[in-house]
N, C-alpha and C positions, 0 to 999 in steps of 0.2 A: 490315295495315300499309301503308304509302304507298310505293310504286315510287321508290323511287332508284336513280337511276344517274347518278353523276358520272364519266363517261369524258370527257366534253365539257367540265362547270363546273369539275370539280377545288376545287371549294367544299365543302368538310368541315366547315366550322367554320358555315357558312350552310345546311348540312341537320342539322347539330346542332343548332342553335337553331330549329330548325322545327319540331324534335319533344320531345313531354315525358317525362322522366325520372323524374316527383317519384316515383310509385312504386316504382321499385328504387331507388331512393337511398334509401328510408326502411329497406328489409330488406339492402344489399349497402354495407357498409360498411367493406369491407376492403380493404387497399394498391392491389391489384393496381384494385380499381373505381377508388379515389382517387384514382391516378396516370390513369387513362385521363378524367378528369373535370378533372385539372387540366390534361391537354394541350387538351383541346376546351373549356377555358372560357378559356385565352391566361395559365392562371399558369404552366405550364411551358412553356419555346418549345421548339420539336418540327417536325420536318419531316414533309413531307404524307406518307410513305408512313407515319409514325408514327401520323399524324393520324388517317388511315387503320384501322389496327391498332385503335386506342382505338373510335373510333366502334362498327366491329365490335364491339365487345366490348359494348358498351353497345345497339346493336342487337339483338344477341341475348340480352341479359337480359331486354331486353320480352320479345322471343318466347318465352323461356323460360318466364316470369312470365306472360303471357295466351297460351300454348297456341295459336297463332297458325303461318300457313304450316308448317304439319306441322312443327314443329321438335323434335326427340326429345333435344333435348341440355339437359344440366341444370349449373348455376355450383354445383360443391360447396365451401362454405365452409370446412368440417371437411377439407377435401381440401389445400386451399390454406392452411390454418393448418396444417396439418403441416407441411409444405417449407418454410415461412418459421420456424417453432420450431426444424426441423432444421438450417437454414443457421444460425441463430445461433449453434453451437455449432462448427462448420466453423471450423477452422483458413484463413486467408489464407495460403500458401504462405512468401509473398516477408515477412510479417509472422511467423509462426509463432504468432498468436494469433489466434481470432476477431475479425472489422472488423463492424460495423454495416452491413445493406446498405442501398443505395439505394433511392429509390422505381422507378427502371427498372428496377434489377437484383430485386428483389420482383414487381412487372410479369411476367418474364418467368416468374418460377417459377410463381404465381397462375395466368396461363396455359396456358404448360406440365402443370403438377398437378390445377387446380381444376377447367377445364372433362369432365365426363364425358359417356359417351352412356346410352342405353337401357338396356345391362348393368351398369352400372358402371364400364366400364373409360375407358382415356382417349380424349375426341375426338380430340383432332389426334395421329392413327397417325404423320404427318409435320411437321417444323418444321424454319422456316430462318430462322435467325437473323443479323443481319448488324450490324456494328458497327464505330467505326472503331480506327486501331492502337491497342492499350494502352490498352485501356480494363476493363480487366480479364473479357476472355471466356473465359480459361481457368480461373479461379474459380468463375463460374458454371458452368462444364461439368464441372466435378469436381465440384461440391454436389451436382447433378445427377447423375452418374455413382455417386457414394457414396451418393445418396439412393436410387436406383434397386435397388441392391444390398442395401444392410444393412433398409431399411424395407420397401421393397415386394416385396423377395425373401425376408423373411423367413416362415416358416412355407409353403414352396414347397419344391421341387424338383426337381432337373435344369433347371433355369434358365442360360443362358447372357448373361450381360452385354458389350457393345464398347466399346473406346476404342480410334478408329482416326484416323488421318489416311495423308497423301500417303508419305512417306519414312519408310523405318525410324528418323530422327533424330527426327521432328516426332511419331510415333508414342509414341517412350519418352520423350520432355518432357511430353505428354500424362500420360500412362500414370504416369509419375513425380508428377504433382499428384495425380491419386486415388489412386495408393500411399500417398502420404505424408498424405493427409486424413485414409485411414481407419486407419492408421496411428498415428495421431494420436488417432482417438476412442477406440478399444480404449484406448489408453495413459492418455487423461487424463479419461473419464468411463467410470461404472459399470456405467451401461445396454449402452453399446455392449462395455463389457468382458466383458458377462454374455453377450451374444448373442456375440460370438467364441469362449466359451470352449462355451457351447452347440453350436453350430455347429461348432466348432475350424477358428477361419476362420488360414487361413496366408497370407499377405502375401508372397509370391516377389518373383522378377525378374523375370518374364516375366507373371505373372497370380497372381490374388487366388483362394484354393479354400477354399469352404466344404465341409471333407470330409465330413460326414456327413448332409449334403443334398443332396452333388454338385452344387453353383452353383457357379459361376466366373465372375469376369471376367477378357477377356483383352486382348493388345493384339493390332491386327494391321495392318500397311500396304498400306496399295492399291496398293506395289511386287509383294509378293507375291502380292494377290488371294483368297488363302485363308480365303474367308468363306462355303464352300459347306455346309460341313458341322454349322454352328451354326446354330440355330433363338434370336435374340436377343431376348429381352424388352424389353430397352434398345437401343440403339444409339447410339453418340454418334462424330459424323467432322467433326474439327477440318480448319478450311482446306478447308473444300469449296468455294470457290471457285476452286479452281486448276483448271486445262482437263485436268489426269489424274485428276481426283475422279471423274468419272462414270463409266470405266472398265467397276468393279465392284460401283455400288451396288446396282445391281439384283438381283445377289446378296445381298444384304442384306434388300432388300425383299420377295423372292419367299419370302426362308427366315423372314419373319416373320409371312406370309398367317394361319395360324391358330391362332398364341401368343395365349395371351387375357394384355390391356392394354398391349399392345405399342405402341413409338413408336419413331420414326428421329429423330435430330435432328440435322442440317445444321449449323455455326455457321462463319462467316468475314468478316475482312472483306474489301472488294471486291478482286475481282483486274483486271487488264490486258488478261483472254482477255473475249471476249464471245463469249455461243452456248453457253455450257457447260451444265451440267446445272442450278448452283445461280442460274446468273444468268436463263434460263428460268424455276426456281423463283417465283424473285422476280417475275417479269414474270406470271408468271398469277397468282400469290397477291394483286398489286396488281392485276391487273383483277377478279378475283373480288373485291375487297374494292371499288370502286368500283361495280360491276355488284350494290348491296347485295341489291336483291329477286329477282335468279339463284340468290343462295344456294350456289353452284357452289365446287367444293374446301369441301364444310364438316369433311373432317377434317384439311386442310393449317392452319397457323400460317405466319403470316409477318410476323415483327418486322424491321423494317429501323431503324436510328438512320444517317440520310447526310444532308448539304446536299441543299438545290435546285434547286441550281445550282452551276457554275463560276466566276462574279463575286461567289461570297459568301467565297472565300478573302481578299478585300480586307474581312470584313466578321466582324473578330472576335465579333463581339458575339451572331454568328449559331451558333458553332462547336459549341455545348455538345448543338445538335443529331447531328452524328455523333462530339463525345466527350462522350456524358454525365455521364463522371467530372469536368470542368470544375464540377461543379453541387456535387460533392462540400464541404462546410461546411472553409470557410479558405482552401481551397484554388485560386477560381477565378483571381484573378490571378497565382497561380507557373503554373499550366498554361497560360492564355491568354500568357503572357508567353515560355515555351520553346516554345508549339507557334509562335507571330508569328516568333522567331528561326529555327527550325525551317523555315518559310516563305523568310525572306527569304536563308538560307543554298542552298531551292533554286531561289528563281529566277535567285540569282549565276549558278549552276550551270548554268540552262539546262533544271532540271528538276522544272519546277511542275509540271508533268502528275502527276507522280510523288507528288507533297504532295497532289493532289486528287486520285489514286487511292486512297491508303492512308489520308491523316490525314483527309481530307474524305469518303470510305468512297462515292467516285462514280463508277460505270463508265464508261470511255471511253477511246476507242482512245490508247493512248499512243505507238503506232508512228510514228514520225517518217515513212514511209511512205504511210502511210493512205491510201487513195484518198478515204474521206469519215470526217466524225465521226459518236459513237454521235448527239449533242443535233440534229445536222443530218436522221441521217437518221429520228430519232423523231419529230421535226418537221415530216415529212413526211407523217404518220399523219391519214387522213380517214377519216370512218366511211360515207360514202354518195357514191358518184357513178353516175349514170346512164350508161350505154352506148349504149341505142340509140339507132339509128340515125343513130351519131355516123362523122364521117371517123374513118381511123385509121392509122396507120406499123405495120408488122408487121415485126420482128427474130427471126431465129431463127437459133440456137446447136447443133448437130448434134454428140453425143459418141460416139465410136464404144466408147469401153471403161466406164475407175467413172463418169465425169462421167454429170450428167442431160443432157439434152436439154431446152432452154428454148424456150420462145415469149413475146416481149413484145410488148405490144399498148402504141404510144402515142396516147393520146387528148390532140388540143391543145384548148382551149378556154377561154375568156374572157379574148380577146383580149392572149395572153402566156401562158398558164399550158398545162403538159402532163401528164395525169392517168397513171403508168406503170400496165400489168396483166401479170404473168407467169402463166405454167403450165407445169408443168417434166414431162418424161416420166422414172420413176425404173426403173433399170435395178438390177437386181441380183444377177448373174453372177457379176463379180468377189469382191462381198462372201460369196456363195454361199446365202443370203438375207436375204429382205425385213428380217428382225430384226437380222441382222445389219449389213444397210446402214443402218437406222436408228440404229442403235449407233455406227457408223463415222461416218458423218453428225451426229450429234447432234440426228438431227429425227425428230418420230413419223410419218413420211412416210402411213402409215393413217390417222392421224386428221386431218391435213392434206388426205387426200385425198377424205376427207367435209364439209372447209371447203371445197372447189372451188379448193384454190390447186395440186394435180398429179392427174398420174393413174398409177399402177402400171402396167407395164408387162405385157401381155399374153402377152408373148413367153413359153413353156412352159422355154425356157431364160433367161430372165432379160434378154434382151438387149433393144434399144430394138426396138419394132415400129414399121417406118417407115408401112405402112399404116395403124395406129390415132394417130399423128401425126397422116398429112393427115387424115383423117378427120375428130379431132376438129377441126382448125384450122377448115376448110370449113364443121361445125358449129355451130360459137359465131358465125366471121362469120356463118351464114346465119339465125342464132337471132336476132340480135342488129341483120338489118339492116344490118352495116355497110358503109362506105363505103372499102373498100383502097385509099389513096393508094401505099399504095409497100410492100414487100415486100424488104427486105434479108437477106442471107445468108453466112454463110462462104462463101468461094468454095471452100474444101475441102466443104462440106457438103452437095454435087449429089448427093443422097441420091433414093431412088425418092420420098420424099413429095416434095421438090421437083423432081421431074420430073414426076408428076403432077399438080402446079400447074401446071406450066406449059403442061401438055395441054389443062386442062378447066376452067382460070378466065381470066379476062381483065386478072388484076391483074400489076403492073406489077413484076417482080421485078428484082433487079439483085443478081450476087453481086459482094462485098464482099474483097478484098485483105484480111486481119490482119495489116497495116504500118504503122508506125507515121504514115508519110505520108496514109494514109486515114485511119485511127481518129482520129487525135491533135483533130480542131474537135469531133468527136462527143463524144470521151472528157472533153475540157475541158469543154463544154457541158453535161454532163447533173452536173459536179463543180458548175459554177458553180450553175446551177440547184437544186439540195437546199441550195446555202450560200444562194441569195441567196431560197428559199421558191418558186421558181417550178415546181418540180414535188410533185405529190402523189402517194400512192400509197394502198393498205390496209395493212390490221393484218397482211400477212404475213411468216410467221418465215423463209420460204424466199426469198425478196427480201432482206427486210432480213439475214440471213446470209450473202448472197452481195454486197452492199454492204459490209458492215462486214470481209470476206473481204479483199476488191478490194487492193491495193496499188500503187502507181506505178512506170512502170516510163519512164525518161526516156533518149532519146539526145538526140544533136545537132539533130532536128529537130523533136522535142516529147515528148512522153509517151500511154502505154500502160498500161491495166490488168494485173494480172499477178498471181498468188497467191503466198505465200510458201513457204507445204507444198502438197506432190502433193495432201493429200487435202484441202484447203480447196476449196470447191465457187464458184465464182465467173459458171457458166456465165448463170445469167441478168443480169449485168453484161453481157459480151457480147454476149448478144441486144437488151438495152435497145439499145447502143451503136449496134447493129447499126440500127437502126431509127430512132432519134436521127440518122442520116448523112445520112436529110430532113428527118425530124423538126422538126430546128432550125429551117427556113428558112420552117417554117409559116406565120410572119404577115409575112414580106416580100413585098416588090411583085416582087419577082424567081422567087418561089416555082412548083413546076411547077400546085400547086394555083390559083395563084392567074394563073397566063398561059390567059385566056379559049378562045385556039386549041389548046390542049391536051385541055380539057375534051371534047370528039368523043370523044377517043384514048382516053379512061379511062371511058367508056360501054361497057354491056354491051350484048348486041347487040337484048335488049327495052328497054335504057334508048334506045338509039340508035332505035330503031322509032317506040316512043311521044313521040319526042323530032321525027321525023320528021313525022311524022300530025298533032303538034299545028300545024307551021304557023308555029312562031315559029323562022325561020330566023337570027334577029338574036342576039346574045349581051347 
């Protein structure tokens, strides 16, 4: 099949129509295709991570269908006609009768159910599903939840089923929709009364017990974390987007390694926190599904329904992408009509941010604080820049306890623009370890550090190794060629690796006051620069977490980065900062780079030899 990768075009809809379908469209003629066929041919309007989602699915029916890049996963029809026979029967909570579903809300069952692997069981072991408020996601996760239970646990046993979320409250509102569904099928059809009475399924307060197979579902809160001792065949965690979901899902996940047809499914819509478990989720699931011929995550799902942006809250017409129930038959202009009121009641307020977190289902910093926004600093994302043997400003950030230890490298070039590079040294003492501080962190600090964006720390006790610091720094400039314009520092941070620079290079270090009198041109500088595009950076998570960390910290004579909790990690902000304090001054006439008589001073002592010999005394 043909190499796509839209990380760059973000053209979905122009690598759809590159490629031909007519063969699985003549064998794959069910909801879940149909709706992926009308978002990529512009009869349903659908936003690109949607766009997204759809392509995939159709992508790998070819491969399914021509045996193509080892693909071992197969679209079971008879799979996904269950779940969609079985929802029709589902009681709607707030209704107390079965509703018709939608073609999204089919969509996500089709995929959820349909796709299998090799053994039968289900591809996507994980799914995260995201949507905006009220738009009926706790419906589908009881259909789901109940379906999981009564069909696909039947004729099993010892089976353990979840419905979990964040608080004991959010937990048994949950918990209470698939009580009352299944509740509801025993009661009002026959089949499912026969398998209750088979079973002698008892419907508690607390959890659903099939006593004579010993299945259960149960509930449980990610207050209490009490998920160690279940091996779950299902799993389902409402509001996984809030910054305490990731806690203890791992426990979740590790107790599912070898349930045969096991799946976790994530559902929320956006939260305010960024960095978190689910909102990572999302961000590799979209680059995996952009990166089509990586093929990478093929047992992850990831449905998003959100805008494209922040200026389409003025652009009703665009909304039905992150509330698809807007689509629902009669009903688009009473919806369009309270969500437009719903709007303009919170921009009185002062709190639009708020209406394009939740109703518009779009992350981004809503902290009146912010040091920068999420669109600013994603906007900042370059896939390639060359290093050598480029000048360069070096910032470095020295933690003596949890914080890392940063280095940022800025690269100026073309004539205005400055390309940022960090490398953070991760200490793990306090946390006690490496998994640990990953956990605390919210970053895979190991697998990051086979992207080359840190390095684990050496140290036998966990703590920062100041000699594997200089070392590496010395190594990358001397790999790389470069040219040390300037070297900034805490001035608390006269640590043995900066006193070794200072022994055995000739670059130009200068410690750095953290006052807000020094910082304050640097810290505005590198704000204004991500608003106004003049800085780039790479795809890293440990940058970009430490930007979106940042927050403003202002007296009387300007402002200061600063974090809001101890454990927000912010240290490579500071090192940029740190380095930014020349940085900025790079393309002036007043620059030290750029005053002729200086140029001698910043020669090494073969630059100055060969500089000698050659004879050209003149500048």
């Amino acid at each position: 099949m043909d190499r796509i990768d839209l990380t760059q075009s973000k053209d979905v809809i122009g690598a759809f129509n590159s490629q031909n379908y007519d063969d699985v469209l003549k064998k794959y003629t069910d909801p879940g295709t149909k709706y992926a066929m009308s978002v990529l041919t512009g009869e349903q309007v659908a936003g690109y991570k949607m766009q997204l989602a759809c392509f995939r699915h159709m992508q790998d029916l070819r491969r399914s269908e021509n045996k193509v890049d080892n693909f071992s996963y197969t679209y079971n029809l008879d799979k996904a006609q269950v779940i969609l026979n079985f929802a029709k029967v589902c009681p709607d909570v707030d209704a107390g009768k079965p509703l018709p579903l939608m073609p999204w809300q089919q969509f996500i069952l089709c995929m959820v159910s349909g796709w299998r692997d090799s053994y039968g069981d289900k591809r996507f072991t994980e799914a995260h599903i995201s949507v905006g408020r009220k738009q009926g996601k706790t419906y589908i996760t009881a259909i789901l939840s109940a379906y999981s239970f009564l069909i696909e646990g039947y004729g099993f046993y010892n089976q353990d089923y979840l419905v979990a979320s964040n608080t004991a409250d959010q937990t048994t509102k949950l918990y209470g929709y698939v009580a009352g569904m299944i509740s509801y099928l025993i009661s009002n059809n026959p089949v499912f009364a026969g398998i209750a009475k088979e079973e002698t399924i008892d419907v508690q307060a607390n959890k659903i017990i099939a006593k004579k197979v010993t299945n259960r579902l149960v509930k449980i809160s990610n207050e209490s974390g009490k998920f160690d001792s279940y091996h779950f065949t299902s799993a389902i965690y409402d509001e996984a987007g809030d910054e305490k979901a990731g806690r203890y899902t791992s426990r979740i996940i590790t107790g599912q390694s070898d349930v045969k047809n096991h799946q976790f499914i994530k559902i929320s819509t956006a939260y305010e926190f960024l960095g978190t478990e689910f909102y990572n989720d999302i961000k590799r699931g979209v680059q995996a599904m952009e990166q089509d011929y990586k093929r990478s995550s093929d047992n992850e799902l990831c449905l998003v329904w959100d805008q494209d942006n922040e200026n389409e809250v003025y652009k009703p017409e665009t909304w039905i992408k992150s509330n698809p129930l807007i689509g629902m038959s009669g009903l688009r202009d009473k919806k369009i009509h309270d969500l437009t009121i719903l709007r303009d009641t919170m921009i009185a307020q002062g709190k639009i941010n708020e209406f394009q977190n939740k109703n518009m289902n779009i992350y981004l910093q809503v902290n009146k604080d912010s040091y920068l926004k999420l669109k600013d600093v994603e906007a900042a994302i370059i896939s390639k820049f060359d290093v050598q043997g480029r000048q360069v400003y070096i910032g470095y950030d020295y933690s003596m306890f949890s914080d890392n230890t940063a280095v940022a490298f800025v690269f100026p070039y073309d004539n205005g623009k400055w390309h940022v590079v960090q490398h953070s040294f991760i200490p793990w003492q306090k946390a006690g370890s490496i998994d640990a501080k990953e956990k605390q962190d919210g970053l895979n600090y190991r697998e990051l550090a086979k992207q080359g964006f840190c390095t684990i720390t050496s140290h036998p006790q966990g703590l920062i190794n100041d000699e594997q610091v200089y070392k590496w720094v010395l190594s990358y400039v001397d790999h790389f060629n470069l040219d040390v314009l300037f070297f900034g520092y805490d001035a608390w941070g006269a640590t043995t690796a900066i006193k070794q620079m200072e022994l055995n290079t000739s670059w130009p270090l200068e410690a750095i006051r953290q006052r807000t009198s020094e910082l304050k041109d640097p810290t505005k500088f590198l704000q204004t620069g991500f608003v106004e595009g003049s800085i780039t950076r790479y795809n890293d998570p440990i940058m970009e977490k430490a930007l979106l960390n940042a927050v403003v910290k202002a007296d009387a004579i300007g402002i200061q980065v600063d974090k809001s909790k101890a454990t927000l990690k912010i240290d490579v902000v500071d090192a940029v900062i740190d380095a930014m304090y020349q940085a900025m001054y790079h393309f002036e006439d007043f620059a030290t780079v750029n005053d002729k008589s200086k140029q001698v001073e910043r020669m090494t002592p073969d630059q100055l030899k060969e500089w000698l010999l050659s004879g050209k005394f003149g500048f």
